[in-house]
C-alpha positions as CSV (number, residue, x, y, z in Angstrom):
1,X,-4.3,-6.8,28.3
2,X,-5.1,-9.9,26.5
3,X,-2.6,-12.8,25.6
4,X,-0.4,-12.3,22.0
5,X,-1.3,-14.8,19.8
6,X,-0.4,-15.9,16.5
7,X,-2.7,-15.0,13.5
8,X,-3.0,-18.3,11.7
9,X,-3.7,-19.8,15.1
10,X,-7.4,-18.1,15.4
11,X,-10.7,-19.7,15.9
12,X,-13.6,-17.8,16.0
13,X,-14.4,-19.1,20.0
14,X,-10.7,-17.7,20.9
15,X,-11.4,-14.3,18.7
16,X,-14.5,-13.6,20.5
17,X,-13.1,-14.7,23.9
18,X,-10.7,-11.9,23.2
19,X,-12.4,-9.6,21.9
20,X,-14.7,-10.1,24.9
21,X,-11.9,-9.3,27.2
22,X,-11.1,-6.2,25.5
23,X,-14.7,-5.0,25.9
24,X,-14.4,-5.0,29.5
25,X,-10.7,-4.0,30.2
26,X,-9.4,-1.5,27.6
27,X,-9.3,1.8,29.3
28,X,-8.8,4.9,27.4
29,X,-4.6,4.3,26.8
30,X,-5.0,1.0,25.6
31,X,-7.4,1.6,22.8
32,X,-5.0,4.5,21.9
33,X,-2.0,2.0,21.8
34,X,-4.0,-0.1,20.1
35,X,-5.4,1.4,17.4
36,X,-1.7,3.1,16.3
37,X,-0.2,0.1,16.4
38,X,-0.3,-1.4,13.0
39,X,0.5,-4.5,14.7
40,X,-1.4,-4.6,17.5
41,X,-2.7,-7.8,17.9
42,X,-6.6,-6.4,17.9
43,X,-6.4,-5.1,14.0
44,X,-5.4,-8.9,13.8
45,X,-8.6,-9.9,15.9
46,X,-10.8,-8.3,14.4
47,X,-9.9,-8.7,10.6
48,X,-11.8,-10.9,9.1
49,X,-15.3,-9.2,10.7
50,X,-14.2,-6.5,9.1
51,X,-14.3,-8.2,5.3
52,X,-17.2,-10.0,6.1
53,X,-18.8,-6.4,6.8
54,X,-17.1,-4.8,4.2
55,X,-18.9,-7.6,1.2
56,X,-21.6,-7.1,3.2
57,X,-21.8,-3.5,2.3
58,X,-21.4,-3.9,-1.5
59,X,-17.4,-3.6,-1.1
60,X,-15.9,-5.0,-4.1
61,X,-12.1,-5.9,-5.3
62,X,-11.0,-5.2,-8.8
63,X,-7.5,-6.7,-8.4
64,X,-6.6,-6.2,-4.8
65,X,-6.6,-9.0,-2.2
66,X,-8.6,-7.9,1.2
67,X,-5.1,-8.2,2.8
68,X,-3.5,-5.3,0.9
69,X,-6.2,-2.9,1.2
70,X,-7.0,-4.2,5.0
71,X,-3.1,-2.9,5.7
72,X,-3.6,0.1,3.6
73,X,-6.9,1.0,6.1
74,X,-5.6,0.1,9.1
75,X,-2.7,2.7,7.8
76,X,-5.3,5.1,7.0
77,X,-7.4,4.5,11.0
78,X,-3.7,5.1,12.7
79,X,-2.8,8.2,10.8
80,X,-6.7,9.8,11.5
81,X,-5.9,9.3,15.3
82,X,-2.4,10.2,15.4
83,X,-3.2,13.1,13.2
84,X,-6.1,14.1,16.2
85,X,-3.6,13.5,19.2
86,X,-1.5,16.0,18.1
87,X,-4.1,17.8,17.5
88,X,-5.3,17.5,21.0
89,X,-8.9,16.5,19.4
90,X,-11.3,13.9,20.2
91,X,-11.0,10.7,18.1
92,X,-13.6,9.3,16.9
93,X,-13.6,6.7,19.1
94,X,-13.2,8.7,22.5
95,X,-16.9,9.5,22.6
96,X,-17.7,6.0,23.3
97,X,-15.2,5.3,26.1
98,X,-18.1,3.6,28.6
99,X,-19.0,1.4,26.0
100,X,-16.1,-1.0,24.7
101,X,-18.3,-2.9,22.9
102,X,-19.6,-0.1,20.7
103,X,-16.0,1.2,20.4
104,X,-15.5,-2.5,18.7
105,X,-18.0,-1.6,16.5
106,X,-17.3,2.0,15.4
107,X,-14.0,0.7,14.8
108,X,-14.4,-1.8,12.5
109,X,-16.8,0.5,10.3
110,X,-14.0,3.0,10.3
111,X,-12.0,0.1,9.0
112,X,-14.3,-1.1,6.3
113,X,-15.4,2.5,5.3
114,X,-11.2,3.6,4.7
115,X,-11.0,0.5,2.1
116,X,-14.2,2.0,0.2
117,X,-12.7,5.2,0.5
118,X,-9.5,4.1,-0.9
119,X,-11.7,3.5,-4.4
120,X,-12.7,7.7,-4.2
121,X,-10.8,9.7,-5.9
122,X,-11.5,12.3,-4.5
123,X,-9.9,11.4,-1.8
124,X,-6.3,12.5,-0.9
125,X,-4.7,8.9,-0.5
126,X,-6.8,6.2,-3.0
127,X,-5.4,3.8,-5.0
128,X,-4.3,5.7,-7.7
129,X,-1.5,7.5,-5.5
130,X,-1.2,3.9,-3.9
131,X,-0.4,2.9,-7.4
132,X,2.1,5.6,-8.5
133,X,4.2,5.4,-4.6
134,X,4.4,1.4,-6.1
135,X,5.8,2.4,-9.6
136,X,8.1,4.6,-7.9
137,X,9.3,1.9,-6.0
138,X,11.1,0.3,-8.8
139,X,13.8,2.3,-8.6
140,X,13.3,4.1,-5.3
141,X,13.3,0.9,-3.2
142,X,14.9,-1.6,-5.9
143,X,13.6,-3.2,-8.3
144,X,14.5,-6.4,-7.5
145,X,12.5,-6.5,-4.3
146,X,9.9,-9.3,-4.6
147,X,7.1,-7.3,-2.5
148,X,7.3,-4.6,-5.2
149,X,7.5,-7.3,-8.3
150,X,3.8,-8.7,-6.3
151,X,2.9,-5.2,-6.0
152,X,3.3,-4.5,-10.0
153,X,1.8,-8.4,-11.2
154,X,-1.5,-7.1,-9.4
155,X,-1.3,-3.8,-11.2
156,X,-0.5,-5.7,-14.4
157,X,-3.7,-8.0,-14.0
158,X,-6.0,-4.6,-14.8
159,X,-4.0,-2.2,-16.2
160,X,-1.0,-3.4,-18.0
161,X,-0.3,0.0,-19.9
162,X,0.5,1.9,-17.0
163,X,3.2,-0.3,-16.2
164,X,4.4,-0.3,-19.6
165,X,4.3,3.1,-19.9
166,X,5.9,3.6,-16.6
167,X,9.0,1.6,-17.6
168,X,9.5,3.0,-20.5
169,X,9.3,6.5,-19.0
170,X,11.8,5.2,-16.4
171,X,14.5,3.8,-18.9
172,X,14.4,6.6,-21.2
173,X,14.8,9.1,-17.7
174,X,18.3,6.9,-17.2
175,X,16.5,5.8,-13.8
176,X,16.8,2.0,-15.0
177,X,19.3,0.9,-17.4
178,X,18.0,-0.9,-20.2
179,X,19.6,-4.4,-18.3
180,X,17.7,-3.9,-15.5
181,X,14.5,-2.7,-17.7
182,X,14.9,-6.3,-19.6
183,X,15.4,-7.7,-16.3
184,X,12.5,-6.3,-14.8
185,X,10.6,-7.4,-17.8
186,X,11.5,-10.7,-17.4
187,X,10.1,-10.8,-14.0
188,X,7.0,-9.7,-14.7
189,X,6.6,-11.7,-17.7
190,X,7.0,-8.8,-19.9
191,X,8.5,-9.3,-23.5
192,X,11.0,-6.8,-23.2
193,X,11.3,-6.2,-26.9
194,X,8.1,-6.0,-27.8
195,X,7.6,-3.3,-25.4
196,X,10.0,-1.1,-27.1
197,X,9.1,-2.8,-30.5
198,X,8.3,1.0,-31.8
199,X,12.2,1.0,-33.5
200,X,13.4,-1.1,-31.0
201,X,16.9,-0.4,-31.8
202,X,16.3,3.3,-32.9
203,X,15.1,3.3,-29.7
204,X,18.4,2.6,-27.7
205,X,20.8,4.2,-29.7
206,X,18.5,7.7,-28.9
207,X,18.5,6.9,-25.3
208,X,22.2,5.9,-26.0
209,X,23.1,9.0,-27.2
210,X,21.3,10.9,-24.7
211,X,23.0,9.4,-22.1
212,X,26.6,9.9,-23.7
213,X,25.5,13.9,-24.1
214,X,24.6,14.3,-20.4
215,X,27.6,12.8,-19.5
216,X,29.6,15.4,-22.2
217,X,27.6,18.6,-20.4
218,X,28.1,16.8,-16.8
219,X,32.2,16.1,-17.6
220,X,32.5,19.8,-19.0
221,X,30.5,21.1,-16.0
222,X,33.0,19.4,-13.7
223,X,36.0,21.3,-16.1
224,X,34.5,24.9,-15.6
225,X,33.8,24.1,-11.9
């Protein structure tokens, strides 16, 4: 097995010194520990040949950094292999096992060819699911938690409507106050009022009275019960 090392510690004579050792050691259980470990230390090595190939190949970003979508595929490779083990399948990989170098290869296209497919779709996980688990993570995960508030900014940058709309949807569902609406707003740099400027205060009093007539059915519920 080859030494752990820290990511922002690479140079290209080290990666390739590794990745050289891995070409003649890795046996059959340590590519498949490997490659379903989203932190194995090879996704790591091999990253950045990975978005070198995948602009290379006419890949292009819209609004997501290589990182996020690098995760995202590496997500996707582990869940195609695990999804084989069980299986009791070949993976794609396993047809190689005599040649580590070409597995080193096959992998990264597998790597760059998830990212492209994450664009399709077509394709039962692509961004646009990616983009709804991440509004669903306001109030699923909290709000407040900075990775999702980074997570919404880049979906703001090209789409801000959806965000809009998705808040809105989310306040008037009683799944955010309208506190934690204006605070989220203010996070993202949102002008809270203007985003409700349709009858701003109509608005609230509906959502208001709403609220105060679920709690009437839920409190006479609770009497017949």
């Amino acid at each position: 097995m080859y030494p752990h090392t820290n990511a922002q510690n690479y140079t290209p004579s080290i990666k390739q010194s590794q990745i050289d050792l891995i070409s003649k050691m890795f046996t059959k259980n340590d590519w498949i520990k490997n490659l379903t470990n989203f932190d194995s230390d090879f996704y790591v090595l091999i990253k950045e040949e990975v978005e070198e190939l995948f602009f290379n190949t006419n890949g292009y970003l819209n609004y997501l950094d290589f990182e996020s979508v690098y995760r995202l595929s590496v997500e996707m490779t582990i869940y195609q292999i695990n999804k084989k083990l069980k299986k009791n399948k070949e993976s794609f990989f396993e047809k190689h096992l005599e040649d580590n170098p070409k597995i080193c290869i096959i992998v990264k296209q597998r790597l760059v060819n998830n990212i492209k497919n994450l664009f399709d779709k077509h394709r039962k996980f692509n961004l646009n699911k990616h983009e709804m688990m991440i509004l669903n993570s306001i109030y699923e995960t909290t709000y407040k938690d900075e990775s999702i508030i980074y997570d919404l900014e880049k979906i703001l940058k090209y789409d801000p409507k959806l965000v809009f709309k998705y808040i809105k949807i989310l306040v008037k569902n009683f799944e955010l106050s309208t506190d934690e609406a204006e605070e989220l707003c203010f996070k993202l740099n949102i002008n809270f009022k203007k985003l409700f400027r349709k009858s701003f205060k109509n608005e609230l009093k509906l959502i208001k009275k709403e609220l105060n007539n679920q709690l009437y059915i839920d409190f006479n519920m609770m009497k017949a019960a």
